[in-house]
C-alpha positions, 0 to 999 in steps of 0.5 A: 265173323260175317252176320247172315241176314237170311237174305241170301237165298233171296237174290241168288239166281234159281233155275229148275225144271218143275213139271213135264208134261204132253200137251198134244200126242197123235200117232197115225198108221194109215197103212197098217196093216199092209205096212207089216206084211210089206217087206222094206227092201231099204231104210224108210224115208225119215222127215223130221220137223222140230218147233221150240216155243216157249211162253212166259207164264208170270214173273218167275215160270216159262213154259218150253214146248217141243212141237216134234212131228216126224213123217216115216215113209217107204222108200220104194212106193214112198207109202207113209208107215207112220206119222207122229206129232208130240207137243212135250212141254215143261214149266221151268221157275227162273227167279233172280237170272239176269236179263242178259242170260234169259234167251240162252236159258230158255234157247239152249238149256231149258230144251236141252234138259227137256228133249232126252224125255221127248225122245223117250217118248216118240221112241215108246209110242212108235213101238207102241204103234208096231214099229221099232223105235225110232231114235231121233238124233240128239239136237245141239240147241246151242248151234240151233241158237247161235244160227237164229242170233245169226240170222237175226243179226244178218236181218238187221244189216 
């Protein structure tokens, strides 16, 4: 019969997301309302800009944050329909994760569990703004991690 020492949740990796929150929204519609009466004869013209920062705020707790500003012009006159900026983070506990496993972590998985809310959010204010949604595409943060380990590698050499 094996003792347990109650010692074993102690050193057992933990991973968990422990808050979400906006740290800066802003949604601007500097043509409206002639952006409404104006019939777009093809789909507008989309930029997209993605940031992923990510703090450590002690031994145990990052922070990720999503910087998202997305440009949402007319094609035809390239009039701005509208513009947003989100910075959408979340407090993340790693305790007990091997040194080895935390660039992945905060990379890949922390951004992947937080971007489905992040989208929600852009897809809310921008009809909230008079707009339809605005979907943003899934992000593949392991290709995005991969290319910036690449990069890096190549930098060296």
């Amino acid at each position: 019969m094996v003792e347990n020492t109650g010692n074993d949740n102690a050193e057992k990796p933990q991973f968990r997301m422990q808050k979400m929150y906006i740290k800066d929204l802003s949604f601007e519609n500097p043509n409206a309302p002639q952006v409404f009466t104006d019939r777009q004869k093809t789909d507008p013209a989309v930029e997209v800009n993605l940031q992923l920062n990510n703090k450590q705020l002690d031994d145990d707790h990052y922070e990720i944050a999503l910087q998202i500003t997305a440009k949402v012009s007319s094609k035809e006159d390239s009039k701005v329909l509208f513009i947003l900026e989100v910075e959408h983070a979340a407090v993340f506990m790693l305790k007990n994760i091997p040194n080895e496993h935390m660039p992945m972590l905060l990379g890949v998985d922390c951004p992947t569990l937080l971007f489905p809310f992040t989208r929600q959010i852009v897809s809310q204010v921008s009809i909230d703004g008079g707009f339809v949604p605005f979907l943003m595409e899934p992000v593949n943060f392991m290709a995005l991690f991969q290319n910036a380990k690449k990069k890096k590698e190549d930098e060296k050499n």
